[in-house]
DOVO-765958 format. One record per residue (C-alpha): x, y, z; residue in three letters. Coordinates in steps of 0.05 Angstrom, whole numbers, plus 32768, in hexadecimal, padded with zeros to 4 digits. Each point is the difference from the previous one (the first is absolute). Last residue first. Layout:
! DOVO-765958
@x=X; y=Y; z=Z; code=ALA
...
//
This chain:
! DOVO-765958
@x=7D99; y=813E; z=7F9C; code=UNK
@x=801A; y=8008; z=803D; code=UNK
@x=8039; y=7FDD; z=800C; code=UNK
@x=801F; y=8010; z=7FBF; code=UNK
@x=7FEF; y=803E; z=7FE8; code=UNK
@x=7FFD; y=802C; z=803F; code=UNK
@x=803E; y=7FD6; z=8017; code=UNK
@x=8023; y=800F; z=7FC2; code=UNK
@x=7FF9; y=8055; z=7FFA; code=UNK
@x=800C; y=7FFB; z=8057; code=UNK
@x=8042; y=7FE0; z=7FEB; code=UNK
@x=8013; y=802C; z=7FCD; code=UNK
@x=7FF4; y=803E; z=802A; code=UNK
@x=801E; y=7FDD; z=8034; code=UNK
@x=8045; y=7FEF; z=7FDD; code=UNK
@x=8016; y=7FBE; z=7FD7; code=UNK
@x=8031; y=7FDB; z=800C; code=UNK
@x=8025; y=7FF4; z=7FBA; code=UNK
@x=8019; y=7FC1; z=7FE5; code=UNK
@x=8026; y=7FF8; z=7FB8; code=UNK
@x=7FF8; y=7FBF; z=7FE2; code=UNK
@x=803F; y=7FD4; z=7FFE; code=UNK
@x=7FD5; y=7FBD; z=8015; code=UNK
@x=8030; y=7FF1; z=803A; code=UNK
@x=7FF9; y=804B; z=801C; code=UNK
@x=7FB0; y=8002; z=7FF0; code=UNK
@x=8000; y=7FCB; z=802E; code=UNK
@x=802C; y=801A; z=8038; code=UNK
@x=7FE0; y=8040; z=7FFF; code=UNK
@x=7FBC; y=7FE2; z=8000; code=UNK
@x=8009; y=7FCB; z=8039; code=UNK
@x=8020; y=8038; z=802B; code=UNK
@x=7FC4; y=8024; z=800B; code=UNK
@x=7FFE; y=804C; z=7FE0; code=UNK
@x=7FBC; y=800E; z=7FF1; code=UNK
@x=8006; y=7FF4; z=7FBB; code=UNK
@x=800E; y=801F; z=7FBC; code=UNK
@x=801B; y=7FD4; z=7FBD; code=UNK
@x=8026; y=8025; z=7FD3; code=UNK
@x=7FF5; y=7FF3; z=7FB6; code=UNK
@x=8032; y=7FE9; z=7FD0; code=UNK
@x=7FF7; y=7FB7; z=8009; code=UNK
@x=7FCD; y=7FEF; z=7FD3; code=UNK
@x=7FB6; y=7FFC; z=800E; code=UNK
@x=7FE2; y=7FB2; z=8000; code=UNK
@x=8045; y=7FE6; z=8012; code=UNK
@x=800B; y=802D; z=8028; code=UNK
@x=7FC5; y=7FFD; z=8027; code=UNK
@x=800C; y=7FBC; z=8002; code=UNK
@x=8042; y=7FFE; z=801D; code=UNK
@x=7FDD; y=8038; z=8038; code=UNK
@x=7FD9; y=7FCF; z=8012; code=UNK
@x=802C; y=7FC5; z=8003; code=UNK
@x=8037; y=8027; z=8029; code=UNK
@x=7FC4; y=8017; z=8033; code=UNK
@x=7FF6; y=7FBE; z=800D; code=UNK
@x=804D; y=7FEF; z=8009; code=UNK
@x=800B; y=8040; z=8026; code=UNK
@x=7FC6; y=7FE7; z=8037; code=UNK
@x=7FAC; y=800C; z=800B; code=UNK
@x=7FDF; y=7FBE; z=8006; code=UNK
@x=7FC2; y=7FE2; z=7FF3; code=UNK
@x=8001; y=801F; z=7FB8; code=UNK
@x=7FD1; y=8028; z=7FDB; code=UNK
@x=800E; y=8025; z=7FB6; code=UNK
@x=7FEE; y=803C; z=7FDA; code=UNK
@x=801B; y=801F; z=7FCB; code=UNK
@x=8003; y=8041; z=7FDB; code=UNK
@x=7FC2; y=8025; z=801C; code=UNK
@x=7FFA; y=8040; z=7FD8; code=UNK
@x=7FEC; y=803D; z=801A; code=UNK
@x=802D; y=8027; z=7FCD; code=UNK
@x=8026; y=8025; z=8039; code=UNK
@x=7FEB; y=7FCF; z=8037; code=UNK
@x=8032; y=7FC6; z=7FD7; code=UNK
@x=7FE8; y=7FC8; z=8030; code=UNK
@x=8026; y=7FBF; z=800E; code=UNK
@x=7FD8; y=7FDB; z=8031; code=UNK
@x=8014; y=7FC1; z=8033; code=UNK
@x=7FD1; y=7FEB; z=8025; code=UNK
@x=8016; y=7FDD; z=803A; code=UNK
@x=7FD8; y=7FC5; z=8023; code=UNK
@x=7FEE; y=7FF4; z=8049; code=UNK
@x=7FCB; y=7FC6; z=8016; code=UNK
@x=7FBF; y=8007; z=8017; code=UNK
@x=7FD6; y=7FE9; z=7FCA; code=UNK
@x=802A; y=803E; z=7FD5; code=UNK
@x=8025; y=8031; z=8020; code=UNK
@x=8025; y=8035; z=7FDE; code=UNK
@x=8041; y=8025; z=800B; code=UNK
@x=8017; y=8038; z=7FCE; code=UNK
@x=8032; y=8005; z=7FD4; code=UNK
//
């Protein structure tokens, strides 16, 4: 996720990437960033995907806890991973 202004006012963008097949899965904005938010995002993921993949983050609480009600597995993932989505995500 990543913050974004628009006219001046904050947004979150909200990307599911799969860097290994360069494949943007969904994307979605949102003015705010909280569990419930990220519980609707990662619903539709899984509804879109299945549930039997595991979904990688940065580690904020909101994910966990999300993934958690939605009995998806959660991983955090680790810098090699991260610097693989950031160079993907952010920059591209």
């Amino acid at each position: 996720m990543s913050m974004i202004i628009v006219n001046g006012e904050v947004y979150w963008l909200w990307v599911a990437y799969e860097p290994y097949i360069k494949k943007y899965m969904l994307m979605n904005i949102s003015k705010d960033r909280t569990t419930l938010r990220c519980y609707y995002f990662i619903k539709k993921l899984r509804r879109l995907y299945g549930s039997k993949y595991t979904v990688y983050t940065d580690g904020a609480d909101y994910y966990h806890l999300a993934c958690r009600w939605l009995r998806i597995k959660h991983n955090v993932y680790d810098q090699e991973d991260k610097n693989v989505m950031e160079n993907h995500t952010v920059h591209k």
